[in-house]
GUPA-733218 format. One record per residue: residue number from 1; residue in one letter; x, y, z of N, C-alpha, C in turn. Coordinates in pm, whole numbers, plus 50000, padded with zeros to 5 digits. Example, Ala and Ser with C-alpha at 12.3 -4.5 7.8 and 13.67 -1.06 7.14 Angstrom:
! residues 2
- 1, A, 51319, 49431, 50780, 51230, 49550, 50780, 51320, 49670, 50780
- 2, S, 51285, 49775, 50708, 51367, 49894, 50714, 51290, 50003, 50787
//
This chain:
! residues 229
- 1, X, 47874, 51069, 49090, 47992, 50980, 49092, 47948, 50839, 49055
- 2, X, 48013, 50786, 48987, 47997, 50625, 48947, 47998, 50562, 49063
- 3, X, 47937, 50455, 49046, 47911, 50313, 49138, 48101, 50281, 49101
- 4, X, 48109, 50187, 49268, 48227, 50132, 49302, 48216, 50013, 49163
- 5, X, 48111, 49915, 49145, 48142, 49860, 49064, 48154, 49840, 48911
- 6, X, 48084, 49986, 48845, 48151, 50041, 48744, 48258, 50070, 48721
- 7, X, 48336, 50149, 48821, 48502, 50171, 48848, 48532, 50011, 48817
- 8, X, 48505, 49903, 48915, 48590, 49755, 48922, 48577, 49721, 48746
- 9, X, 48475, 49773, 48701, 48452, 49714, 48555, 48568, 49821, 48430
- 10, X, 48575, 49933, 48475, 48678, 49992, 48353, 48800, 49924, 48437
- 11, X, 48848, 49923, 48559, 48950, 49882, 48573, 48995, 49739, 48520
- 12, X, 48906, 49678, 48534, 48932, 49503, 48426, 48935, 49545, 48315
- 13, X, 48878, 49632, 48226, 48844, 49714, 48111, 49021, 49727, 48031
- 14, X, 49093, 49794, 48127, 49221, 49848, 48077, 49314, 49781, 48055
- 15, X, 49354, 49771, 47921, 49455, 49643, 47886, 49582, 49653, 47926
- 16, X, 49638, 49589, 47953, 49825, 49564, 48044, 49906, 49656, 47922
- 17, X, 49864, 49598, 47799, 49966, 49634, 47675, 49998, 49796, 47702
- 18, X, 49836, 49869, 47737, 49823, 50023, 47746, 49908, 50081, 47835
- 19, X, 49868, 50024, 47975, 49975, 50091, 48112, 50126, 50011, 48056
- 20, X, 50166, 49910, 48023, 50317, 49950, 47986, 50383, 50037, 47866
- 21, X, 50294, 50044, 47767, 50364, 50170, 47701, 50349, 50315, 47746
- 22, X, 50228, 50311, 47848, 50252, 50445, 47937, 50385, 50466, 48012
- 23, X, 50369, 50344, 48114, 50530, 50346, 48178, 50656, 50347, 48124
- 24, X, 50646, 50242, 48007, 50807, 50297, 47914, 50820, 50407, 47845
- 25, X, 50701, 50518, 47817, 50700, 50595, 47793, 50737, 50681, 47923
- 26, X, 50731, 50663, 48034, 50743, 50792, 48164, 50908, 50770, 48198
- 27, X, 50955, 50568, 48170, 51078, 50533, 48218, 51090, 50511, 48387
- 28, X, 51117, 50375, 48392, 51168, 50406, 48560, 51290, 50287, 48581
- 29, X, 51366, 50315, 48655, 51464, 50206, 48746, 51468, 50251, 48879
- 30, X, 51468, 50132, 48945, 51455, 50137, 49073, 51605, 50173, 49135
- 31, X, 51617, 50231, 49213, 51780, 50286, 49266, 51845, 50244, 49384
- 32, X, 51695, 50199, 49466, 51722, 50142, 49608, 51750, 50223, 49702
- 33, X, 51716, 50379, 49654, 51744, 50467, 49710, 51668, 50481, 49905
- 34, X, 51580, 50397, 49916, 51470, 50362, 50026, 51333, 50475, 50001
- 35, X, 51400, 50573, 49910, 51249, 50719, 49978, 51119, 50632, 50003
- 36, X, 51083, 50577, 49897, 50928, 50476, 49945, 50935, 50392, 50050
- 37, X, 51040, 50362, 50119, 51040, 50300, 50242, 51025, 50338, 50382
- 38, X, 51078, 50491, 50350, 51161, 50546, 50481, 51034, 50650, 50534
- 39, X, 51048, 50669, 50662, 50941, 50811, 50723, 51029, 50917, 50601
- 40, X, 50924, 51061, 50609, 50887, 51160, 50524, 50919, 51286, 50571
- 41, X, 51032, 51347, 50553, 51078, 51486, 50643, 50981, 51569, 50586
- 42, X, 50889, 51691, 50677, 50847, 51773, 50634, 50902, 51865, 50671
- 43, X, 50799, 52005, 50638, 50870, 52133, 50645, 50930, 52181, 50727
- 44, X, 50860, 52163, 50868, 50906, 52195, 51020, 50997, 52120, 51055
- 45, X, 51062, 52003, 50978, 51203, 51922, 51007, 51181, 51836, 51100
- 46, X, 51029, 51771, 51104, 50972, 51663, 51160, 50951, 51568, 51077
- 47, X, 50955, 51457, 51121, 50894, 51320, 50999, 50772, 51265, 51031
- 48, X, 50780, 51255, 50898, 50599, 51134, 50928, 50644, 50984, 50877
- 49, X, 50561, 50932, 50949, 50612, 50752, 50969, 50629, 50756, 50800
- 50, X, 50656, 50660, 50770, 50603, 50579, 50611, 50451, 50507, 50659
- 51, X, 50395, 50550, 50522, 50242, 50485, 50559, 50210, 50430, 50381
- 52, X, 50238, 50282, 50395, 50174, 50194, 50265, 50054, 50139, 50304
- 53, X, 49957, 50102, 50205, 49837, 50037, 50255, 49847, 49893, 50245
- 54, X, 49824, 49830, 50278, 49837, 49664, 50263, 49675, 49589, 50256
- 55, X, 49671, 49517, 50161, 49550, 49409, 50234, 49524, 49333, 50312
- 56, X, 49400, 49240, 50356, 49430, 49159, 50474, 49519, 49046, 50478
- 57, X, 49485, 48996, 50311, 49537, 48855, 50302, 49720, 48889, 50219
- 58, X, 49756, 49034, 50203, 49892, 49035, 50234, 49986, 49009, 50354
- 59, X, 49877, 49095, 50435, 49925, 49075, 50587, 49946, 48945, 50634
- 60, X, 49856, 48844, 50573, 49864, 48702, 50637, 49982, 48645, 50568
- 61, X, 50033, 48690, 50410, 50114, 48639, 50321, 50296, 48677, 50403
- 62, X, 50266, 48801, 50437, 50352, 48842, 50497, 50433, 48788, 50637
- 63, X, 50350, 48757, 50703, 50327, 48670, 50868, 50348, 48535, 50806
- 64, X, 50346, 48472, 50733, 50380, 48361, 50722, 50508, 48362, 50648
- 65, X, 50552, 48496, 50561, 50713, 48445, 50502, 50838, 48427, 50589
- 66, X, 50832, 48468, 50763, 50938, 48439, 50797, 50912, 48301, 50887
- 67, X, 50793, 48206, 50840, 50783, 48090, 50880, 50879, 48014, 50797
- 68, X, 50822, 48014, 50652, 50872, 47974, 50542, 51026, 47974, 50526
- 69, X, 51089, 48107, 50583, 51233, 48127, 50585, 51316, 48029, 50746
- 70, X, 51178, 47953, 50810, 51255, 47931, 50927, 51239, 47973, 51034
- 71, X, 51201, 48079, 51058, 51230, 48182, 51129, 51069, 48168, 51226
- 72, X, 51040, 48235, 51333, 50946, 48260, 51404, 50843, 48324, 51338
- 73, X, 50704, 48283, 51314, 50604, 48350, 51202, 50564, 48502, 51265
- 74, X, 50576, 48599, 51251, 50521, 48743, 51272, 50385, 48728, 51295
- 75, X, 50365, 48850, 51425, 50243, 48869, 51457, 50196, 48932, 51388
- 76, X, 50071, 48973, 51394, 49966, 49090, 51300, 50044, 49193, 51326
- 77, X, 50068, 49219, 51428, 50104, 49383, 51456, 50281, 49421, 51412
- 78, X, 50334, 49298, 51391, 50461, 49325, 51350, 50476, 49345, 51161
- 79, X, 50361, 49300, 51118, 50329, 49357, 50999, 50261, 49507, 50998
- 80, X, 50167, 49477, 51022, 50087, 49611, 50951, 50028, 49657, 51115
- 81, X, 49954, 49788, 51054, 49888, 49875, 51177, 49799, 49916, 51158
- 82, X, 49684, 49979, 51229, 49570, 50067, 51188, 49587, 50197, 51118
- 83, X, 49543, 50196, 50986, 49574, 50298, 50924, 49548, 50439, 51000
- 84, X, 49639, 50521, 51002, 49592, 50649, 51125, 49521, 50728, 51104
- 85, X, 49472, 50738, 50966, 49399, 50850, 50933, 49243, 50844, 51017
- 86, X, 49206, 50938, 51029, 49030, 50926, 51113, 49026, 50880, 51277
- 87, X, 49164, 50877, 51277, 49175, 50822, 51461, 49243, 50915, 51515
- 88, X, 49218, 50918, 51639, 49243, 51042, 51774, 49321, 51016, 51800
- 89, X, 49452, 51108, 51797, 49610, 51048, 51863, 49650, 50886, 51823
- 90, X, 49651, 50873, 51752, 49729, 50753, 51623, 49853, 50660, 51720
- 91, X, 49936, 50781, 51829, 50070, 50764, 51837, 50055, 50724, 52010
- 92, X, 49943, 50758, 52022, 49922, 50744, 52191, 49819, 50665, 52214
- 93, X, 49707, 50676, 52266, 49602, 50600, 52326, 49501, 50621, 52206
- 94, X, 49545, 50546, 52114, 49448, 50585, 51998, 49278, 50543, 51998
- 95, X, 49273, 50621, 51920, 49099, 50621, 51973, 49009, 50629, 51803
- 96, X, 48886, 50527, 51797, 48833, 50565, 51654, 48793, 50428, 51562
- 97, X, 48779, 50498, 51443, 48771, 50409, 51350, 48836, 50463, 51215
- 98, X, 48865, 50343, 51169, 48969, 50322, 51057, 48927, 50213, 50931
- 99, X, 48970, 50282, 50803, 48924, 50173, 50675, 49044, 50130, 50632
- 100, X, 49140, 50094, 50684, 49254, 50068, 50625, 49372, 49993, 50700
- 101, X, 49405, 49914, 50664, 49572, 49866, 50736, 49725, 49940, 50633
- 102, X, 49749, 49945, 50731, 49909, 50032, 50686, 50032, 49964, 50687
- 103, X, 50134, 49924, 50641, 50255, 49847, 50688, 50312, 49889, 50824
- 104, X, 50354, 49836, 50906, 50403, 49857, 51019, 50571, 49951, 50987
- 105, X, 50561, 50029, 51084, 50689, 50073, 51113, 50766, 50059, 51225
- 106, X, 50896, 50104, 51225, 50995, 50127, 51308, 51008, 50239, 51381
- 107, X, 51113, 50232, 51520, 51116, 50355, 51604, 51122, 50507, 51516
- 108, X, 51196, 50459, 51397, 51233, 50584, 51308, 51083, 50612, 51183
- 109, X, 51031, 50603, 51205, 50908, 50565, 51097, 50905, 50549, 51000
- 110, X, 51046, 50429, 50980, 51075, 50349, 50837, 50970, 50220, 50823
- 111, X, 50910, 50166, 50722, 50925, 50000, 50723, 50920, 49940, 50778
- 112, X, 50921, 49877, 50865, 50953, 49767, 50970, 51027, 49659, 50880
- 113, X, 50984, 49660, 50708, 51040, 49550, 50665, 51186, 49612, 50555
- 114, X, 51228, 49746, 50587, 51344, 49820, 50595, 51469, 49834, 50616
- 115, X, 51583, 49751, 50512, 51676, 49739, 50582, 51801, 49847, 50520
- 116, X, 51891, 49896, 50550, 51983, 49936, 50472, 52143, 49910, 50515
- 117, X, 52211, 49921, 50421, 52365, 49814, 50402, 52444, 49945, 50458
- 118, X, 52552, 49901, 50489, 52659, 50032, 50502, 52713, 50134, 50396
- 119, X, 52670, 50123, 50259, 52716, 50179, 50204, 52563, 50303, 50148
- 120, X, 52462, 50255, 50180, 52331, 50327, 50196, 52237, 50270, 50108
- 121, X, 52245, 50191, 50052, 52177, 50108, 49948, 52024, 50031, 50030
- 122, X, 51937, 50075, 49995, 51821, 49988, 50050, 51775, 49857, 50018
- 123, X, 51685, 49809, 50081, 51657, 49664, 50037, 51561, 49681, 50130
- 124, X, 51463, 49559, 50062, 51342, 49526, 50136, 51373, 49374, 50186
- 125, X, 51310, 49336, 50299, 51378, 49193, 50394, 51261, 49125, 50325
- 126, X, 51176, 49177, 50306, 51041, 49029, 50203, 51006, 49090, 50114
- 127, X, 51098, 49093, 50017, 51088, 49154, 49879, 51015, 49040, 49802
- 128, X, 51024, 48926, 49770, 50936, 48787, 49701, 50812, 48821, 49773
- 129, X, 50773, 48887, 49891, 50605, 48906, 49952, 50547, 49012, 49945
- 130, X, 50670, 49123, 49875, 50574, 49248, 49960, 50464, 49302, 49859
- 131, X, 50351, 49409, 49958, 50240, 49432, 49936, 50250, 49481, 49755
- 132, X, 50132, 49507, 49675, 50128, 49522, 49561, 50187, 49729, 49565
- 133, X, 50127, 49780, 49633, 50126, 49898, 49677, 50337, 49940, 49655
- 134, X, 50374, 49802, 49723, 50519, 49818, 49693, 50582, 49815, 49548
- 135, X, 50522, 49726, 49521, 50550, 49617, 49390, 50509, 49727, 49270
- 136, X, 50450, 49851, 49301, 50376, 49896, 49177, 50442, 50101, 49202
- 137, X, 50518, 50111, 49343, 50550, 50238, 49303, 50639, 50289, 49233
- 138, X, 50661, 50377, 49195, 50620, 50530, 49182, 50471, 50508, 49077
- 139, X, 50435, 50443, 49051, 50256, 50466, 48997, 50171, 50407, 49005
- 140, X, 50057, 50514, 48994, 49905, 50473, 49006, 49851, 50451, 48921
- 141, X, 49717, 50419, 48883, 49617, 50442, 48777, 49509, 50514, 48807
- 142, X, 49492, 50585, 48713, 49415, 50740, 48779, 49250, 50664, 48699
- 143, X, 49202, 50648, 48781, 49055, 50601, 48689, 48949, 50729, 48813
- 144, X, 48840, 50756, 48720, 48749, 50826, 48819, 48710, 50815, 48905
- 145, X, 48647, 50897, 49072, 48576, 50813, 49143, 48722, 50803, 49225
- 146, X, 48645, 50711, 49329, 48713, 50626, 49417, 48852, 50575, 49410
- 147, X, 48897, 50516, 49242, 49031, 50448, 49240, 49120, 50573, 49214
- 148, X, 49076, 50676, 49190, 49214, 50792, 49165, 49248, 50885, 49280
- 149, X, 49410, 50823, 49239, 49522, 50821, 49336, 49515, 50909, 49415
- 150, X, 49559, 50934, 49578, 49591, 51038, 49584, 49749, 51092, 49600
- 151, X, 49723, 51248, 49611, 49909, 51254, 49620, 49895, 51317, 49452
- 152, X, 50052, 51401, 49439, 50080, 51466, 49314, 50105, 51394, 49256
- 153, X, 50083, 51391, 49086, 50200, 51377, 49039, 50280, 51441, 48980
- 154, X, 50411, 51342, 48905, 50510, 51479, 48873, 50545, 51445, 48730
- 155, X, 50461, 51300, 48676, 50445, 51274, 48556, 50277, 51246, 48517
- 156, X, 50266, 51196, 48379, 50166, 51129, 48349, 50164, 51101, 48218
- 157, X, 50115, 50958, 48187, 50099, 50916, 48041, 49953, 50850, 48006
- 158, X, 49860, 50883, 47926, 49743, 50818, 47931, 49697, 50807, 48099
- 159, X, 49649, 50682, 48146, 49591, 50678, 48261, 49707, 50636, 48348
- 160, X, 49794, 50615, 48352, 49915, 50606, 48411, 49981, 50715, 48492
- 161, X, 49982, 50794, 48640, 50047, 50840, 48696, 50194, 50843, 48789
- 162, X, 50250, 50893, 48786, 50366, 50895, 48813, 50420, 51028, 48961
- 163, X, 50463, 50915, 49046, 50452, 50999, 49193, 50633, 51037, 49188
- 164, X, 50671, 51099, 49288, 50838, 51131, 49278, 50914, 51035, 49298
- 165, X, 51012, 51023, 49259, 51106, 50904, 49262, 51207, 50935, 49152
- 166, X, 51320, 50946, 49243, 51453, 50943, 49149, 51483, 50833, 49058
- 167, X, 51419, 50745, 49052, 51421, 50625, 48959, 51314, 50676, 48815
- 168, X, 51270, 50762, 48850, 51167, 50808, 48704, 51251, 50838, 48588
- 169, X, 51205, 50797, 48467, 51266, 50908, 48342, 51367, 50790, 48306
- 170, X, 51435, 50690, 48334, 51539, 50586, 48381, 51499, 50464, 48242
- 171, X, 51550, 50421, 48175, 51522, 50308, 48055, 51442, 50211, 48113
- 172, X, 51325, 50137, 48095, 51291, 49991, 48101, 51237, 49942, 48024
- 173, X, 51331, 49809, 48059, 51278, 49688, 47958, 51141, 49643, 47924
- 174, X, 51099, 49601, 47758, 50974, 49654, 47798, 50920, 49472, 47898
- 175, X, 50959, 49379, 47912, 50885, 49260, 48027, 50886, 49334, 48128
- 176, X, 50959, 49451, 48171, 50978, 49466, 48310, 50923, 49596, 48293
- 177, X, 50865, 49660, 48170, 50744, 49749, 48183, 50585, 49638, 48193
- 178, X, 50587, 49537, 48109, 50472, 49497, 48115, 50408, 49401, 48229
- 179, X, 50535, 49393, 48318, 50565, 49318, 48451, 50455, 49429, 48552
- 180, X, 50513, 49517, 48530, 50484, 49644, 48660, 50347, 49664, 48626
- 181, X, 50297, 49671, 48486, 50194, 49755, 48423, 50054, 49635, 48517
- 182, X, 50108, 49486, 48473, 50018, 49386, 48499, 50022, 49382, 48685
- 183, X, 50059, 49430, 48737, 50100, 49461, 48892, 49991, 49608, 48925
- 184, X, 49955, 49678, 48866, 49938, 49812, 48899, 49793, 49770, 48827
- 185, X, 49778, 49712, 48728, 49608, 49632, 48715, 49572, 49589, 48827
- 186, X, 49643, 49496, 48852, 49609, 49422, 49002, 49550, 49501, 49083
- 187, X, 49682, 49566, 49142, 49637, 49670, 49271, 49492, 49746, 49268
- 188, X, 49486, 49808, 49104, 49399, 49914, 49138, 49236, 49825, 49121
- 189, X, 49246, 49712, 49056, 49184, 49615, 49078, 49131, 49593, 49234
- 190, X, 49179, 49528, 49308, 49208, 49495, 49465, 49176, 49606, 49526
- 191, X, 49199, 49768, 49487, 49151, 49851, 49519, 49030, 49867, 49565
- 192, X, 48996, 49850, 49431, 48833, 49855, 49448, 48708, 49743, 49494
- 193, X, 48813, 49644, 49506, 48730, 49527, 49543, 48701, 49534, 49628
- 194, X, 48860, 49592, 49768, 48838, 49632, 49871, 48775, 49734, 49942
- 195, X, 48670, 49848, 49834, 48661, 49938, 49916, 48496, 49906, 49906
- 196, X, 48444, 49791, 49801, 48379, 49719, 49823, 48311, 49630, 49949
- 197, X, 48394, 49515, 49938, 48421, 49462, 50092, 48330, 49581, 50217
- 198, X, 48440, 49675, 50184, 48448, 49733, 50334, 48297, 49749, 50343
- 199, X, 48257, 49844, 50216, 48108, 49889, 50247, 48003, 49805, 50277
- 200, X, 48013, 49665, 50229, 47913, 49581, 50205, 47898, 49524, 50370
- 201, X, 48027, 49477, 50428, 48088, 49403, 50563, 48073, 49525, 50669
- 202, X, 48038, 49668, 50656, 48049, 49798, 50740, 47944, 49717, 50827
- 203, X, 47994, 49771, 50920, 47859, 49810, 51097, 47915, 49872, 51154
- 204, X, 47836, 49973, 51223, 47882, 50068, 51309, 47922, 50034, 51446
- 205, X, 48006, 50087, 51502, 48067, 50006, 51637, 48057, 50111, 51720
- 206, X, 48038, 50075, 51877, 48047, 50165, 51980, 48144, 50087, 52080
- 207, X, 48264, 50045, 52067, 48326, 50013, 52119, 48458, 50117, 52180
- 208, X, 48511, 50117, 52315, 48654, 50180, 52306, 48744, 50082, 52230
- 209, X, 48885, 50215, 52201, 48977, 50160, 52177, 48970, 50174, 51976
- 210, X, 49073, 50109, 51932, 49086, 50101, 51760, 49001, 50025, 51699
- 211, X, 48938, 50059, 51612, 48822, 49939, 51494, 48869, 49986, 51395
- 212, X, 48952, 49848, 51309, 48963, 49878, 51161, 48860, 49798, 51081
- 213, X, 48775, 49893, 50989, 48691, 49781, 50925, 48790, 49807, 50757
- 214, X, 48770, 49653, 50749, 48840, 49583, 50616, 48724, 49547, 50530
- 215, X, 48800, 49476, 50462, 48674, 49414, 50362, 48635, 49260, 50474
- 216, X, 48691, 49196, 50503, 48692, 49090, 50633, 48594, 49149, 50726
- 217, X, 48544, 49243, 50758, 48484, 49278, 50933, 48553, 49380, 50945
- 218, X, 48523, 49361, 51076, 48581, 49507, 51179, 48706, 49400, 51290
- 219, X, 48793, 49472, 51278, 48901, 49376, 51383, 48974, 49472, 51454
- 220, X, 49029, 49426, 51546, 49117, 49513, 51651, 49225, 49521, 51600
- 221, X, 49378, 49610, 51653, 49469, 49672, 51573, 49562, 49526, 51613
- 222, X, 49544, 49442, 51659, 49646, 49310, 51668, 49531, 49201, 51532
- 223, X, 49474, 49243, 51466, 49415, 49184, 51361, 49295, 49057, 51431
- 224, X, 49242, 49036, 51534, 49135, 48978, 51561, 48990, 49061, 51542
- 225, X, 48854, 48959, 51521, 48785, 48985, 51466, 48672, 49042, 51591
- 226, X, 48590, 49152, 51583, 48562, 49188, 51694, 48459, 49101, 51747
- 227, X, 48376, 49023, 51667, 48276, 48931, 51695, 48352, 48807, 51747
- 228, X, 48471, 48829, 51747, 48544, 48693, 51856, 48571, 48732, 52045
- 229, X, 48526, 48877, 52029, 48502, 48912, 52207, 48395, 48888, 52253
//
């Protein structure tokens, strides 16, 4: 398998022009339908939360937009959460370690930043902030290694993947293909920077309780740094 920073190097590698004629080639409009927002019915007619990944310094971007609006600034935990994967009971007295922050959810395991109108139309409440992860679905960029996606897809054009979403197949303009395309560089960019970070900043912890290590350290699930106990 390639080095993480070979991956960071084809991913700067891939020109914007390429991923938007992939995407206007796959087509998408957004419908507002929420599915990328909302928890995930499975088979047994149970849901699973919604789980986006966020970075650190989204999380901080985030916590500060309802300063900006006025409003009381959000805690860490009213943004994002410890990503659940690799931890013991996630939902109870969670226990473990974790490489990831997740967007926070609601009692229903929507969003936390999730709203919808009476007529069923979704909307996001910090749409000007939200994470790139938002900003860039229904696709990935499938590069080898480490940055490729996981999850099906149900399209694909060149290195451009395409996850489900009733907005697929749909006309776009091409600024608002080459908008998304230069968004989904980013991410998968940031991707890898971050999984960087993590490895370089890793130490092993014997602590109880949640450790998320980031590219930042290792911090507790209210986002403090553990070398501040």
């Amino acid at each position: 398998m390639e080095s993480l920073e070979t991956e960071l190097e084809r991913a700067r590698d891939v020109p914007v022009s390429e991923l938007a004629d992939a995407i206007e080639s796959i087509g998408f409009e957004c419908t507002r339908c929420g599915g990328c927002c909302t928890a995930v019915e499975t088979d047994d007619a149970d849901a699973e939360p919604h789980t986006a990944t966020v970075f650190p310094d989204e999380v901080r971007r985030l916590q500060s937009a309802a300063a900006d609006a006025g409003e009381e600034p959000y805690d860490w935990r009213d943004v994002a959460r410890p990503m659940p994967y690799g931890l013991e009971d996630p939902a109870g007295d969670a226990e473990g370690e974790t490489f990831e922050w997740a967007l926070q959810t609601d009692d229903c395991g929507d969003c936390a930043f999730y709203a919808e109108s009476d007529d069923g139309t979704g909307a996001c409440t910090v749409h000007g902030d939200r994470p790139l992860v938002c900003r860039t679905y229904p696709f990935s960029l499938a590069l080898a290694g480490t940055a490729e996606p996981a999850g099906e897809a149900v399209d694909r054009a060149g290195l451009v993947r395409a996850h489900e979403c009733e907005g697929l197949g749909r006309d776009i303009a091409r600024d608002e293909a080459e908008e998304l395309a230069a968004a989904l560089k980013e991410r998968t960019i940031r991707d890898i920077e971050e999984a960087i970070g993590v490895r370089d900043n890793y130490e092993p912890t014997d602590v109880e309780g949640v450790v998320v290590h980031d590219s930042e350290g290792q911090k507790r699930p209210d986002g403090t740094s553990l070398s501040e106990e």
